[in-house]
C-alpha positions as CSV (number, residue, x, y, z in Angstrom):
1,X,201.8,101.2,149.2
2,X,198.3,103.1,150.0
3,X,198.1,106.9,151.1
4,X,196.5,107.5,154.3
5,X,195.4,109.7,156.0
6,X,197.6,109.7,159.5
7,X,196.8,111.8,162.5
8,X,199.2,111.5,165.1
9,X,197.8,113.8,167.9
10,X,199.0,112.3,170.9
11,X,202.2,112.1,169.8
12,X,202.4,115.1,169.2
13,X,201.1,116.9,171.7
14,X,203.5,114.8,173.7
15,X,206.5,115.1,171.6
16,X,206.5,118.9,171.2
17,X,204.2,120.6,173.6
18,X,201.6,121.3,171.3
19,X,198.4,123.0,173.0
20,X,195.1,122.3,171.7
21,X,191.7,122.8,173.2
22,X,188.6,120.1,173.8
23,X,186.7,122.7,171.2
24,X,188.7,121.7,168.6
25,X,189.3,118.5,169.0
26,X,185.1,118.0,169.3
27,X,185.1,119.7,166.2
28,X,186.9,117.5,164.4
29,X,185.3,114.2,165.9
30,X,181.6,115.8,166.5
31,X,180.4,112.8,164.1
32,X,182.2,110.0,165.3
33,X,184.6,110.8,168.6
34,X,186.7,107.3,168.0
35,X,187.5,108.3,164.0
36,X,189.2,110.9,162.5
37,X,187.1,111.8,159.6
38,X,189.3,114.7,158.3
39,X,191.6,117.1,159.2
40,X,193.3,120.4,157.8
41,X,196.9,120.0,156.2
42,X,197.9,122.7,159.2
43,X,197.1,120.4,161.6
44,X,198.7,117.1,159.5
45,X,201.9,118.8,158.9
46,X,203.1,118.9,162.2
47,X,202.8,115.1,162.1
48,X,204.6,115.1,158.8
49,X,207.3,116.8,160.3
50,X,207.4,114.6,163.4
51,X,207.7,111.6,161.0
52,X,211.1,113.5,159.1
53,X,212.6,114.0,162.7
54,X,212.3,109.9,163.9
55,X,213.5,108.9,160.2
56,X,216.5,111.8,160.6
57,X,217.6,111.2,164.2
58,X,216.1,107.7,165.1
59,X,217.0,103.4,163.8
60,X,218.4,104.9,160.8
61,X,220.9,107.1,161.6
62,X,221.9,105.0,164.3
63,X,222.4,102.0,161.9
64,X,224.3,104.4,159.3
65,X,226.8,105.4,162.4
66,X,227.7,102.0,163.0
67,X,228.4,102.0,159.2
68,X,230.4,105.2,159.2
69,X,232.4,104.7,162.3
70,X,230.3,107.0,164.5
71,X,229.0,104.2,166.9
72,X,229.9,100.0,167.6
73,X,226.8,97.8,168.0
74,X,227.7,96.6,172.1
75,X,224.7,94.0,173.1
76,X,221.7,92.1,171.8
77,X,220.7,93.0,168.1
78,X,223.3,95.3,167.7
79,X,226.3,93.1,167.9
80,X,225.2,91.9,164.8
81,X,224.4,95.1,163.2
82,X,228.0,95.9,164.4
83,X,229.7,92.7,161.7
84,X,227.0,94.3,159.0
85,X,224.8,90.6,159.8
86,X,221.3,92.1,159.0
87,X,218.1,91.3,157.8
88,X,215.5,92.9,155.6
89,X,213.3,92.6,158.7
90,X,215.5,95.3,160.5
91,X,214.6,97.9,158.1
92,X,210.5,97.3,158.6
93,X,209.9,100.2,160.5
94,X,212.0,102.8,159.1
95,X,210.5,102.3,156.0
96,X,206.9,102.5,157.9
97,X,208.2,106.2,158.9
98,X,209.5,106.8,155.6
99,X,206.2,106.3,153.3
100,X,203.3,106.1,155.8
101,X,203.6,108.6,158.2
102,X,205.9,110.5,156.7
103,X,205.5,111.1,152.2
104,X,202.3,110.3,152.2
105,X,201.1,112.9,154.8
106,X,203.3,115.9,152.9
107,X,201.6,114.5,149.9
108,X,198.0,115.0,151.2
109,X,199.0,118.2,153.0
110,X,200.4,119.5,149.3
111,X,197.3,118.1,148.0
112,X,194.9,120.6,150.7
113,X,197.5,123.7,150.6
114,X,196.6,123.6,146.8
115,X,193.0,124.0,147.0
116,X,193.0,126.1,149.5
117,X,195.5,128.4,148.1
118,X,198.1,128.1,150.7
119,X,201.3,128.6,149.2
120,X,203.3,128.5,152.1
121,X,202.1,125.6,153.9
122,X,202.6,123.7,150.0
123,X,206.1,124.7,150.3
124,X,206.1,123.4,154.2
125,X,205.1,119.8,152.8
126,X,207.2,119.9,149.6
127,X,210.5,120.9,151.5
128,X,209.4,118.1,153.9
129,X,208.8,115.7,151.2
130,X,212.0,116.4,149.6
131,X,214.0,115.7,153.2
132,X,212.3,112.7,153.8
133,X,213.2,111.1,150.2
134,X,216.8,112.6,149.5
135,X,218.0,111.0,152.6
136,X,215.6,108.0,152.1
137,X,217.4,107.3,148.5
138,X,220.6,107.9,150.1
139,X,220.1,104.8,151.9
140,X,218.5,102.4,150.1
141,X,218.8,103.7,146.6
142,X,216.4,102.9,144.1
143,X,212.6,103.9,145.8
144,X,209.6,104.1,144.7
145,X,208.9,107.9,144.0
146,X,206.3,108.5,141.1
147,X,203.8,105.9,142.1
148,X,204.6,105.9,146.2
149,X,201.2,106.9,148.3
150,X,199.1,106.2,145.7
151,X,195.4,104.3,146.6
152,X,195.1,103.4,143.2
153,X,198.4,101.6,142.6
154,X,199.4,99.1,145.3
155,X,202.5,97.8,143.9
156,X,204.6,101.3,142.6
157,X,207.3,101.0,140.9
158,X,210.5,102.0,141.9
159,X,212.2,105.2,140.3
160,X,216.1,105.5,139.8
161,X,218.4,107.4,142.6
162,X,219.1,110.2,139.8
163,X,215.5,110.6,139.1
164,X,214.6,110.9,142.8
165,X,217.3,113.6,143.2
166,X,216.2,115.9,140.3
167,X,212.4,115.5,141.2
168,X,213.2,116.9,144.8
169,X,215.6,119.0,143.4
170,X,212.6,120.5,141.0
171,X,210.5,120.4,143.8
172,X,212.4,122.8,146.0
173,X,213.0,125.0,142.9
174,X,209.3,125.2,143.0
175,X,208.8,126.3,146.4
176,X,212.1,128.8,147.0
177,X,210.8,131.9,145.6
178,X,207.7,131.5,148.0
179,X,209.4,130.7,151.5
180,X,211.8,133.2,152.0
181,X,211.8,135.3,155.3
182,X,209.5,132.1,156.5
183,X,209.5,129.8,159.4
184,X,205.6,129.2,159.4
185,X,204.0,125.8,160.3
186,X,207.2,124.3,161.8
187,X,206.3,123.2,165.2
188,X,208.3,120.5,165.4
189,X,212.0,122.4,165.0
190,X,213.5,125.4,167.2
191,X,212.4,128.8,166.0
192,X,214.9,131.2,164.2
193,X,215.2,129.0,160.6
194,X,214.1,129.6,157.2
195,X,212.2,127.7,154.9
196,X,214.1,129.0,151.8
197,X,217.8,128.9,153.2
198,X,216.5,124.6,154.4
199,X,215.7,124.0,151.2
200,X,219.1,125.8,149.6
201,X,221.3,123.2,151.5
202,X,219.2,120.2,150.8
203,X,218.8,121.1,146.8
204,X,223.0,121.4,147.7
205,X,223.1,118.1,149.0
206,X,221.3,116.9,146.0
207,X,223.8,118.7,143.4
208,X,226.6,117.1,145.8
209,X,225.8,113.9,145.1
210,X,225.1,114.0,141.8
211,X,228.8,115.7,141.9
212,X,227.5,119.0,140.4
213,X,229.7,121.3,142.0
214,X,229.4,124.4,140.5
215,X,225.5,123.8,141.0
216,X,226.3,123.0,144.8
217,X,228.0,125.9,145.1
218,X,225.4,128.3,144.0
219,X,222.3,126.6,145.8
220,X,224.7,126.4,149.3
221,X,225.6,130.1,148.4
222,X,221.5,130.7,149.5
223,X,221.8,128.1,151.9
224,X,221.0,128.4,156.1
225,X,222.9,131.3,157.7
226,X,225.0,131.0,161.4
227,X,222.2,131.0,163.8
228,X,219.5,129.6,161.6
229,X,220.2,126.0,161.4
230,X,216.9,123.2,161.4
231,X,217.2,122.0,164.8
232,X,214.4,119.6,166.1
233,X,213.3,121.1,169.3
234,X,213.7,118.7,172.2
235,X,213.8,121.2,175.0
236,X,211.0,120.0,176.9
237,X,212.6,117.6,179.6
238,X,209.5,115.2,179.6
239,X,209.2,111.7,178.3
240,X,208.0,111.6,174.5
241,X,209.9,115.4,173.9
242,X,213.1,113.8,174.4
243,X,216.2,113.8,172.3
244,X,215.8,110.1,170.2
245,X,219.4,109.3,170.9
246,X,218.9,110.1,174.7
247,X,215.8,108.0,174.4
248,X,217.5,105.1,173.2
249,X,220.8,105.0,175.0
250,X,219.3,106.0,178.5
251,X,215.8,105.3,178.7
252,X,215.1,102.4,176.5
253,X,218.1,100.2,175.5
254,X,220.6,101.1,177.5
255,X,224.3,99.6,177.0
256,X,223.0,98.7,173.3
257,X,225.1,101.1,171.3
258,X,228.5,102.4,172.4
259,X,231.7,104.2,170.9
260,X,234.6,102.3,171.5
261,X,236.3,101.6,169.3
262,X,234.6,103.9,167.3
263,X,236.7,105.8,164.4
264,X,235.4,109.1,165.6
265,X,237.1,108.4,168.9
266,X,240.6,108.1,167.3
267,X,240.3,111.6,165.7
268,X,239.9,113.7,168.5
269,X,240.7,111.7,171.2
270,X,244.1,113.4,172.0
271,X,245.8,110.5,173.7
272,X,245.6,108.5,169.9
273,X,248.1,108.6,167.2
274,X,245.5,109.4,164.4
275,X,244.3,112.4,166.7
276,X,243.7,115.9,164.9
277,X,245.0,117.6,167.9
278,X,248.1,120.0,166.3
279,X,249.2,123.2,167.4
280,X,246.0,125.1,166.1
281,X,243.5,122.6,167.2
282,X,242.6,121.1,170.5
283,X,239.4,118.8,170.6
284,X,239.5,118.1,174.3
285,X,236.0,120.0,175.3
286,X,234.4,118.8,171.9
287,X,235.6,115.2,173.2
288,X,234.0,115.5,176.4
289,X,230.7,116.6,175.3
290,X,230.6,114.1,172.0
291,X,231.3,111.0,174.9
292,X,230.7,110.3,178.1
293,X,234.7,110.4,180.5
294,X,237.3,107.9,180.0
295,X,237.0,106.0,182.9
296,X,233.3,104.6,181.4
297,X,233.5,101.1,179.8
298,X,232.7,101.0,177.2
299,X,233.2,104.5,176.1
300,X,229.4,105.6,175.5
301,X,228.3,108.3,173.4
302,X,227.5,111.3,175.9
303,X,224.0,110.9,176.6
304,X,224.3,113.8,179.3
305,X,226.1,116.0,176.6
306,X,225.5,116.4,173.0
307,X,222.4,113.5,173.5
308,X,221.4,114.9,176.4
309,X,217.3,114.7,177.0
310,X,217.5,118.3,176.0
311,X,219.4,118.6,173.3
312,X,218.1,120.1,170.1
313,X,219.2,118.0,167.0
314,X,220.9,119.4,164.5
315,X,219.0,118.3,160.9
316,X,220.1,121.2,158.5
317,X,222.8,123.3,159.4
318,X,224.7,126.4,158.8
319,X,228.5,124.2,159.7
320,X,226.9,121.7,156.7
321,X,226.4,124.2,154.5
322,X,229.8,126.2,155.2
323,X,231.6,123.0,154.5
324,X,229.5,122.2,151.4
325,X,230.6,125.6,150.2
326,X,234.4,125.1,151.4
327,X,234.3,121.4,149.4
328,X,232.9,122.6,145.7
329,X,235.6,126.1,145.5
330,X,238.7,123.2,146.7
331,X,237.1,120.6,143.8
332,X,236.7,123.8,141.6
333,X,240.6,124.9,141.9
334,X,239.9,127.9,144.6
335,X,241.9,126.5,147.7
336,X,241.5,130.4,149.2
337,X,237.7,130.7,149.0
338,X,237.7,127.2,150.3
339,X,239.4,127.5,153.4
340,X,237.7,131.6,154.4
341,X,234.8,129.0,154.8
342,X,236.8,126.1,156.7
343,X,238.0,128.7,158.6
344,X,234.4,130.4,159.4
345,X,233.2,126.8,160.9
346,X,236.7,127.2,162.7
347,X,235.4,130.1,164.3
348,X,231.9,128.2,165.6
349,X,234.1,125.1,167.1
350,X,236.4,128.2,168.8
351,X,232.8,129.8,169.8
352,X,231.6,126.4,171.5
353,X,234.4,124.5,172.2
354,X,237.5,127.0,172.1
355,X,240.9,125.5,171.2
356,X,240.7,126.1,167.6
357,X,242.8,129.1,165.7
358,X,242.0,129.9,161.8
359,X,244.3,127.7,159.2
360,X,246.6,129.3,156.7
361,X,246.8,127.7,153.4
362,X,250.6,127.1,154.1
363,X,249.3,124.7,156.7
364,X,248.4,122.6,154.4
365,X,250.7,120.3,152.4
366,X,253.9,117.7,152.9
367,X,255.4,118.1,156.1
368,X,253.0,120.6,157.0
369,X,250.4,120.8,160.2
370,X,248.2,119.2,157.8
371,X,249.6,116.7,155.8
372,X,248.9,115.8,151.9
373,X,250.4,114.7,148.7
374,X,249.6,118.6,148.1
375,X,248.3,121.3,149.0
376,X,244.8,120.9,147.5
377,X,244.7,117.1,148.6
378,X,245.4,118.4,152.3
379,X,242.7,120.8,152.4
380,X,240.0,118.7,150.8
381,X,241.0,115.9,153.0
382,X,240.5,118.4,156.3
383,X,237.2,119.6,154.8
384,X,235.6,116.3,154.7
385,X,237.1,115.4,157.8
386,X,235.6,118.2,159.6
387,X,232.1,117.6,158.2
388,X,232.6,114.1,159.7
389,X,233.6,115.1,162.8
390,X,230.9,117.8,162.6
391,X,228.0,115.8,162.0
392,X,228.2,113.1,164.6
393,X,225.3,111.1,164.9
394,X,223.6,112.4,161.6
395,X,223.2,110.4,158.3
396,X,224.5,112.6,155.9
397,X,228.4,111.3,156.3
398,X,227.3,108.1,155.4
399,X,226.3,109.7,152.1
400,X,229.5,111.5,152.0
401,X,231.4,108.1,152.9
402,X,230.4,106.8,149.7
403,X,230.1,109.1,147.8
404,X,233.6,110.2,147.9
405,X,234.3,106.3,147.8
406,X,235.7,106.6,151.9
407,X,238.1,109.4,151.2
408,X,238.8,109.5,154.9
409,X,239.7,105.8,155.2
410,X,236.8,105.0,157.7
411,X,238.2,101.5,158.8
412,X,236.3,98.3,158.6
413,X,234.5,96.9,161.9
414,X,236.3,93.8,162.7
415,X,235.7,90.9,161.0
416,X,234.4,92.2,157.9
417,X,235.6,92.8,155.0
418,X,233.6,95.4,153.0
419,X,231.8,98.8,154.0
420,X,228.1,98.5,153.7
421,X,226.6,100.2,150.6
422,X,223.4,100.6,151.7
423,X,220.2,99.5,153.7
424,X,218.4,96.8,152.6
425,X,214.9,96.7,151.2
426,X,212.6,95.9,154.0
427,X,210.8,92.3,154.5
428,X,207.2,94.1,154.4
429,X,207.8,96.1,151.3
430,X,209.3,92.2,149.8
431,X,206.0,91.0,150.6
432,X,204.1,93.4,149.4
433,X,205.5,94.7,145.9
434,X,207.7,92.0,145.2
435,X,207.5,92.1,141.2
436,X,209.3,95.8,141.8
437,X,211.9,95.3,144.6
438,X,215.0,95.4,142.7
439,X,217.4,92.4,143.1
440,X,220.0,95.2,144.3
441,X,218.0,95.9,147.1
442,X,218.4,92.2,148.7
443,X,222.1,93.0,148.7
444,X,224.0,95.1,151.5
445,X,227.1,95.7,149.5
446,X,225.3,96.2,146.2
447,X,226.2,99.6,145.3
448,X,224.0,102.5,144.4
449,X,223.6,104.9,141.4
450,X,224.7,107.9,142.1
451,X,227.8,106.6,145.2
């Protein structure tokens, strides 16, 4: 697993309506126009950051819906993906995205930012980097970490799920004090984030896992504010800028992936007996944007709504975060502080969707609007379940699927008889660093560390 050096300007001059001019680009090829011999780490970032977005919103988060219950596998490959029948093959070129164009390129951008002195464009990469490899060892576990993107060593080893998280973890500890107030060299997400707040809720997704709550809590506490959320920017309506899941269900694989039958469905469709509909929530209008209308068949996922061409995709959020907070005050005992912030993503789904009126904690219990063995179980069980319903379409409930060992009861796709665990290993990385690819990671119901 070589680092290399991975320049991907047509992309992205395609993908988010980068300008550039013929001076530059003869500048950088003036010795050979058909090579690249080098390149500044303001330029390369861009394409790291490209690289996050296709591993974030692309193959592998539609493979972890069809895990989760977000999505049902409806023709060709993806019928099989739907009964969990996969091969390491599958995963080739996530993995590609994951370590070539993606941890190696932060890695050599880190590398430049440090000699030139460039703290903020270090703490660009690093928060990039740390993306890219918490959800990575999400999915398949055990990675390589310590050796990955290395020239000299061509067969790294691979680095436990715990170690992963607390190198990223002391990685955005690094960076935080740096980035604040900062949303420089992000081209490839909408305007209005901050670096520090990003990298709050991903060190909080870190602690989560590793079922730190009171650390959560204080790193989510710093975490992205309403109205700053890390949002790839898809609003240019031309091929190549699109939104990835519009680009796959309506462009190139149409009738491929679908919803019905989908667990989602049954929680806010308001016509099914395990709806959430109750007297102070209606999910009609958050229904009709998440799908396309009822009379489709199958019932797709709304390609002209929340998928549409032009729809930013949400990556880090202020909702995540507010329901981070809301989860680690209900595990910590403080059923009050958790639901003020249940009830402040409450507000956002009244904002965009209306239909939604703030919960009292005596809603919450036996017999009550929301149902529980208590009042504590009730409102945990309605803060996970609104991060699920929240998310759709991101990988990050995949994570909390397992991690809370499938709190919500996420049924089964037919005909098989045990939730995935994880992705498996690709083929290419079997071939290639065989010696190191853990037995575990041949195995899509082998269980990881830290879930």
């Amino acid at each position: 697993m070589k680092k290399s050096l991975i320049i991907p300007l047509a992309l992205g001059l395609t993908m988010f309506g980068l300008n550039s001019c013929q001076k530059d680009i003869d500048e950088i090829n003036k010795e050979n126009p058909n090579q690249f011999s080098d390149a500044s780490g303001e330029l390369m970032i861009t394409g790291a950051q490209m690289a996050n977005v296709l591993f974030q919103e692309g193959e592998a988060a539609r493979m972890a819906g069809i895990f989760s219950g977000y999505f049902t596998g409806y023709d060709r490959q993806y019928v099989s993906y739907q009964s969990y029948k996969m091969t390491a093959g599958d995963f080739d070129n996530i993995w590609g995205t994951l370590y070539a164009e993606g941890i190696a390129q932060c890695r050599i951008v880190k590398e430049k930012a440090t000699k030139g002195g460039n703290k903020t464009l270090y703490g660009v990469a690093a928060i990039t980097e740390a993306h890219l490899l918490l959800t990575a060892s999400s999915l398949f576990g055990d990675i390589p970490q310590s050796e990955a993107c290395n020239d000299n060593i061509l067969t790294p080893k691979y680095d436990k799920m715990s170690d992963i998280h607390q190198y990223c973890i002391d990685l955005l500890d690094e960076v935080i004090p740096n980035m604040a107030g900062s949303s420089a060299f992000g081209a490839a997400y909408v305007a209005g984030f901050d670096w520090a707040q990003v990298a709050n809720t991903l060190k909080a997704r870190a602690l989560l896992r590793k079922k730190d709550y009171a650390g959560a809590l204080a790193a989510a506490q710093n975490g992205v504010l309403e109205g700053q959320d890390l949002k790839a920017d898809h609003s240019q309506e031309t091929p190549g800028a699109w939104n990835l899941y519009y680009d796959f269900l309506d462009w190139n694989r149409t009738g491929y992936l679908s919803c019905d039958g989908a667990h989602i469905v049954s929680l806010i469709d308001t016509l099914s007996p395990t709806s959430r509909f109750n007297s102070k929530t209606d999910e009609r209008a958050r229904y009709e944007w998440y799908f396309l209308p009822d009379y489709a068949t199958p019932l797709d996922p709304n390609m002209y709504g929340i998928f549409y061409a032009t729809s930013n995709y949400d990556l880090v959020t202020y909702v995540e975060n507010e329901l981070i907070i809301a989860e680690c005050h209900a595990r910590l005992g403080d059923n009050s502080k958790a639901l003020d912030h249940l009830n402040n993503v409450r507000s956002v789904n009244n904002n965009t969707y209306g239909g939604f009126d703030a919960y009292d904690l005596a809603d919450f219990g036996p017999g009550q609007i929301e149902e529980g063995a208590d009042q504590s179980a009730a409102l945990l069980k309605e803060i996970l379940e609104e991060k699920y319903v929240s998310l759709f379409g991101q990988i990050e409930t995949f994570s909390d699927m397992r991690r809370t060992n499938n709190a919500l009861g996420i049924p089964l796709n037919q005909g098989t008889t045990q939730h995935p665990a994880r992705f498996l290993i690709p083929q290419s990385e079997i071939n290639a660093n065989s010696a190191n690819v853990p037995a575990t990671g041949k195995d899509l119901f082998s269980k990881l560390e830290l879930f």
